[in-house]
N, C-alpha and C positions, 0 to 999 in steps of 0.2 A: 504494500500500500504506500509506504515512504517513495519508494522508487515511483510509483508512478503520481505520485505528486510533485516531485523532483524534475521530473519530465514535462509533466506540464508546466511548472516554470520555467524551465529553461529552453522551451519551445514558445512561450509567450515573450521572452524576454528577447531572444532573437525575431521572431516576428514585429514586435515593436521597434528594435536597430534596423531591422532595413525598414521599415515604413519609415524612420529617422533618415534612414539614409539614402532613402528613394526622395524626399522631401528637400532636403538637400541639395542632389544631384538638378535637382526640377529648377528649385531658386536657383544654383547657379548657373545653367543652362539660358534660364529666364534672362538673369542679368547679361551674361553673355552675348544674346541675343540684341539685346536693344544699343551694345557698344556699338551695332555694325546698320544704323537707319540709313535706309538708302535715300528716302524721299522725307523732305522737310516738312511738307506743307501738312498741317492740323497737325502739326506737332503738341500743340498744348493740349488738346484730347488722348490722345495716344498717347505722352505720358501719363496723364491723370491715368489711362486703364491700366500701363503698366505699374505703375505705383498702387491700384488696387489691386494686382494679379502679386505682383510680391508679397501687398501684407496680409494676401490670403495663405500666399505657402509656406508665407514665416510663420504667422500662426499656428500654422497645421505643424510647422516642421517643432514648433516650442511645442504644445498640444502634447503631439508625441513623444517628445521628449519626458513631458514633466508626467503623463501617462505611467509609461517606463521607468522612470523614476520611485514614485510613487508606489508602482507593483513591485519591484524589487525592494521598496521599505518596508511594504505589509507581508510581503512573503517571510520574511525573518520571524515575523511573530504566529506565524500558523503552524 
């Protein structure tokens, strides 16, 4: 029974590092992206949305973070 609680933590704790690190990969990718605009014009729209698109995946990428955090502070105490 130990064992297979041991297992689901640490099969939940790496499913939350790559969603960390899928989230991540995504913001960088994002920011990457927008160094290389080829066309100027409504620039101030297009970044307002990229600036909403970022601190949607920053969120998400904290989110999971403090998720995973979290689950690894209460798994000590079960």
């Amino acid at each position: 029974m130990f064992q297979l609680a041991t297992h689901r933590h640490h099969l939940r704790a790496v499913l939350a590092h790559q969603a960390a690190l899928h989230a991540a990969v995504l913001t960088a990718l994002a920011w990457l992206r927008a160094e290389h605009v080829r066309d100027d014009r409504g620039s101030d729209s297009s970044e307002k949305a990229f600036m909403v698109i970022l601190a949607i995946a920053l969120g998400g990428a904290v989110t999971v973070a403090a998720v995973a955090f979290v689950a690894s502070k209460t798994a000590l105490f079960q």
